[in-house]
N, C-alpha and C positions, 0 to 999 in steps of 0.2 A: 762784619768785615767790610761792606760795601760802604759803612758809616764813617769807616777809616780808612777806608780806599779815596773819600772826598774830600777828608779833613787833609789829607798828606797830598794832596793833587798838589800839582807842581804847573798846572796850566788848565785855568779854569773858564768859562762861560759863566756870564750872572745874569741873566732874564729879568729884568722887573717889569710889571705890568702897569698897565692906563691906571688902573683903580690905585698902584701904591703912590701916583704921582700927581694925578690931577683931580680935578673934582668940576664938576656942571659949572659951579656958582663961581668959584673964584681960581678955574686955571688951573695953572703949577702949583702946588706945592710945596715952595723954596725947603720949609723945615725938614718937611721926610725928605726932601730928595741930598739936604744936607748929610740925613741920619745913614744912608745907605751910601754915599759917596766914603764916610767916613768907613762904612764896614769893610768896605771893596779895597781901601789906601791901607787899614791895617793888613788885610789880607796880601797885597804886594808890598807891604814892607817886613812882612814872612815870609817874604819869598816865593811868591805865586805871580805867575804871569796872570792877569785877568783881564776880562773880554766883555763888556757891559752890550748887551742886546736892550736896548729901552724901547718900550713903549709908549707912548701919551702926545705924538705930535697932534693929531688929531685931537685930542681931549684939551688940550694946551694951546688949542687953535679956536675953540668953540668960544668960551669966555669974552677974548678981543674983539672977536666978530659980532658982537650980540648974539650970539645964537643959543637957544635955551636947551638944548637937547645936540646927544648926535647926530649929524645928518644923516640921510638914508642914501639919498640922488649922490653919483659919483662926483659931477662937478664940485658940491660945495665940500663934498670929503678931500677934494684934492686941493680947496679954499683954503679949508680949514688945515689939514697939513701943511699948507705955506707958510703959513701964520705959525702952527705951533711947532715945525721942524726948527727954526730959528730961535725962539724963545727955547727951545729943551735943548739945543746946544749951545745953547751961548751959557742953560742955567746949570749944565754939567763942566762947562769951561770953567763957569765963576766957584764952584763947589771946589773942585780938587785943584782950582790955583791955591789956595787955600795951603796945600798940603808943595805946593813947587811944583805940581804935577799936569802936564800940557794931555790935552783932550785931543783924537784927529775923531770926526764925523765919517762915517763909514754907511752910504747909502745903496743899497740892495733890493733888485726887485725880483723876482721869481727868476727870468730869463739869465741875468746875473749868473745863478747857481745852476742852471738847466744846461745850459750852453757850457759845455768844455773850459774853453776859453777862457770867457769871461771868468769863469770858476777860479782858475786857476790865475786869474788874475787879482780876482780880490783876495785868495789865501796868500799873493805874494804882499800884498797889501797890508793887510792883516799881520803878517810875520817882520813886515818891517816897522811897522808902528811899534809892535811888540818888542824889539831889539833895539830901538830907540828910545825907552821905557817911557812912550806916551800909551793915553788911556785910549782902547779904539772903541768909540760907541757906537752903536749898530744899530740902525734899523730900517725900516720896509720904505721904500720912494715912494711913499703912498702920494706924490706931486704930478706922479707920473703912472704910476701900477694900475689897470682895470683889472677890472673882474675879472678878466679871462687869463690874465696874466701874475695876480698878486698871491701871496704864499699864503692868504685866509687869515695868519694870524701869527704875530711874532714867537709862540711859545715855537712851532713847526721852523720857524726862520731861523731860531735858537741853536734848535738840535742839528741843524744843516751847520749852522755855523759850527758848532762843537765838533763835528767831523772835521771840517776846512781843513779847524785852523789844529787840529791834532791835540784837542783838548782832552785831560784826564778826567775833568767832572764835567757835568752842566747842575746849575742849582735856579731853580724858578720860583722864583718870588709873587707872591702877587697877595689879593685880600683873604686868602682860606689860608689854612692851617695844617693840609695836607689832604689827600684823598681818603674820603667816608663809601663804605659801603651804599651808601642811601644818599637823600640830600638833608644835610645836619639843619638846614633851618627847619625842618617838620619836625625834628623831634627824631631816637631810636636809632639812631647812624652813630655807627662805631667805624673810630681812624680806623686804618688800616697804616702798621707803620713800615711794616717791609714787606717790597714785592720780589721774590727770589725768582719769581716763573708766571708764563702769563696764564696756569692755574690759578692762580691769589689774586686775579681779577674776575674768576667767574661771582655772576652775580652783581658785580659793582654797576650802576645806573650813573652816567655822566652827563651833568648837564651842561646848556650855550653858554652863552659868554650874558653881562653884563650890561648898565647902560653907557657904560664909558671906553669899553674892551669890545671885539670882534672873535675874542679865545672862549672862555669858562673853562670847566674841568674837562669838559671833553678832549677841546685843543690841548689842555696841560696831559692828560695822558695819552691823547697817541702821542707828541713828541718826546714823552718819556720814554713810549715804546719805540721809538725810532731811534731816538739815540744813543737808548742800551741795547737795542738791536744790533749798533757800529759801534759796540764795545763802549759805550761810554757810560760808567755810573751817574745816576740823576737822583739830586735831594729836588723833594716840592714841598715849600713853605712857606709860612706867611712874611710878609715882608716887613713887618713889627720882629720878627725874629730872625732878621737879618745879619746882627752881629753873631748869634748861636748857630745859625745854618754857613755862616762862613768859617768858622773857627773849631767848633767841637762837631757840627753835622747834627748833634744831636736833638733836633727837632722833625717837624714834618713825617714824609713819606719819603723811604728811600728807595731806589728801582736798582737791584740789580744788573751791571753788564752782562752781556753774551761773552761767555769762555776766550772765542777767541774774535779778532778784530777785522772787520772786512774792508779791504782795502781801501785807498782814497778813488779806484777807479770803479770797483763791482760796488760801492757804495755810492757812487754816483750813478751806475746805471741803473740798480735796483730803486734809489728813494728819491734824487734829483732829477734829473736828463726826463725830459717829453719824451712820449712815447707818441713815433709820428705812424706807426700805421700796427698792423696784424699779420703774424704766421698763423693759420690751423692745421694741426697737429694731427698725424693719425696714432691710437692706441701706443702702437710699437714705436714710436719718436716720442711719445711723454716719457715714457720705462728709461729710453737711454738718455734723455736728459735729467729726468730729477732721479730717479735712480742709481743711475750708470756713470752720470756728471760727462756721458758724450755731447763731442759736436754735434751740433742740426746739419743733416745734408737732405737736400733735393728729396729725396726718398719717403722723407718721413710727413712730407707737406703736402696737405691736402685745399689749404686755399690761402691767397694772399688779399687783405683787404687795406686798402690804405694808401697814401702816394707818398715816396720815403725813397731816401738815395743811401748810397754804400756806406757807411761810418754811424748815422741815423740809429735812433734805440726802437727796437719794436717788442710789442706785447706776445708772448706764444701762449698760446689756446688751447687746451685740451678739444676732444671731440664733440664735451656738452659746454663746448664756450667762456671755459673759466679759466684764467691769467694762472701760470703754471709757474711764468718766469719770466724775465727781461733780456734781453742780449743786442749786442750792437750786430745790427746787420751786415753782410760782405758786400751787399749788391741792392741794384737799387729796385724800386717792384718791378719795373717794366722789365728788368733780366731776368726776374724768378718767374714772369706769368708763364712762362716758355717750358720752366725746367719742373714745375711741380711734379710730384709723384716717380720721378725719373730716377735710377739709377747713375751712379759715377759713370761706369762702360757707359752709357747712353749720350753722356752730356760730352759740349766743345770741353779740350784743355783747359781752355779761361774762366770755364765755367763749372770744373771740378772740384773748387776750395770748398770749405765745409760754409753754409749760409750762414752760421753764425757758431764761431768759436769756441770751443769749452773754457779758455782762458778772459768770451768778453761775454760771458750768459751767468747770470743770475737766478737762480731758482727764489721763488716770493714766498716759501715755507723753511728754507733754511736759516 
């Protein structure tokens, strides 16, 4: 079912990876990245909206530069993405002119998607490129992203986008063939072709990414599990099987959706939104929130760590320290240091609303 839940999407995500696109020696690609432009244009002229997340400025950057490997030092990664953000949109322009078909460059960094705002700025973005039936390619301002700030690795930037923009699939492309219990170049690793539940990953060993990519299998399955987390079904395939992973699904691994779908706003607090400080919780305030799906009020808080103002996402803490849940804060710490452990009857008027809402709290097991 979840193979023809992908094949019938009506609004899709296509992730390709560094490795389906560039190479150390000689750059871009041209040929493959023709081969999958062509996958993506049959697929929208079937009738699917689609959403290309690419990969390879960086890898696409290293070639021109002389440079014989990825860089490590942020400067020359943000070099190097100067160099190949240019060349991979001009060589996705040149692809699907091909077809009549106009390209808009869609650049995203973490803060982008973290920030409200902004959020809700590039899915208006996003929707008008879409209704203008240009192609929106996607991917990380690694010109501009640090460490502290960049989303690690496009499969995660994928699944965020798949949410945005209110997509029915995500399908990720890159050099494997789908996820192995073990690592298939040793030898004894058997695919795994459907994950109905995250049971059918115990046991599975994921490794890092590659010399051309910052993902591997790792990256490619937690963003599986994120974005069938936000209801969205996810094919992962190799990108040689690009035309069968967009038409019939039936290749790779497929990841089952979650039942039902979480909003664009509890799905932003739970997986996007920074989390700028800490609630700790006593016993009786975990039971009514992951439980009971109650408000936090005053009562149930037993310390605030963190410096974070009213609308702000914070982390809530069981009593042995462990993240229980998400929720947008009412207040900002400096008016909770006053009210912990307190009672409603105890507190001013202004400061009797529940500290974080049942309608803006997240549980991170649901």
């Amino acid at each position: 079912m979840t193979r023809v839940d992908i094949a019938d999407a009506k609004r899709i995500v296509v992730k390709i990876g560094s490795s389906a696109l560039t190479s150390l020696v000689g750059g871009l690609d041209l040929g493959r990245l023709d081969l999958l432009a062509e996958a993506v244009e049959l697929r929208m002229r079937a009738g699917t909206d689609v959403i290309v997340v690419s990969s390879g400025a960086i890898g696409a950057g290293i070639a021109p530069l002389g440079l014989t490997k990825r860089p490590r030092d942020l400067a020359t990664k943000q070099a190097a993405a100067s160099v190949g953000q240019l060349a991979l949109a001009h060589a996705w322009g040149t692809s699907f002119a091909r077809f009549g078909r106009t390209v808009g460059q869609v650049l995203l960094t973490a803060e982008d998607i973290a920030r409200r705002t902004n959020h809700r700025n590039a899915q208006r973005t996003l929707d008008r490129l879409r209704s203008l039936g240009a192609v929106a390619v996607v991917n990380e301002n690694d010109t501009v992203a640090t460490a502290e700030i960049r989303f690690g690795d496009n499969d995660r930037l994928a699944a965020l986008v798949a949410h945005l923009a209110g997509a029915d699939a995500l399908v990720l492309l890159s050099d494997v063939d789908g996820l192995y219990d073990g690592d298939p170049r040793k030898g004894h690793a058997t695919l795994i072709r459907e994950v109905d539940s995250p049971e059918d990953l115990d046991g599975v060993v994921a490794g890092s990414g590659g010399a051309l990519g910052t993902g591997g299998m790792a990256s490619k399955l937690s963003a599986a599990r994120l974005a069938a987390d936000a209801g969205v079904p996810v094919l992962l395939a190799s990108a040689q099987d690009a035309a069968a992973a967009l038409t019939t699904a039936r290749v790779g691994t497929a990841f089952a959706a979650r039942p039902t779908r979480l909003s664009s706003r509890k799905f932003w607090v739970r997986h996007a939104a920074d989390v700028q400080g800490d609630l700790h919780l006593d016993a009786g305030a975990v039971r009514a929130v992951v439980e009971r799906r109650r408000s936090l009020l005053s009562a149930g808080i037993t310390g605030v760590t963190g410096r974070f103002y009213g609308g702000d996402v914070v982390a809530l803490r069981d009593p042995e320290g462990a993240v229980i849940a998400r929720g947008v804060v009412a207040y900002d710490a400096s008016e909770l240091i006053g009210t912990i452990g307190r009672s409603k009857a105890e507190l001013s008027p202004e400061l009797q609303r529940p500290v974080v809402h049942a309608d803006d709290l997240v549980s991170v097991h649901s």
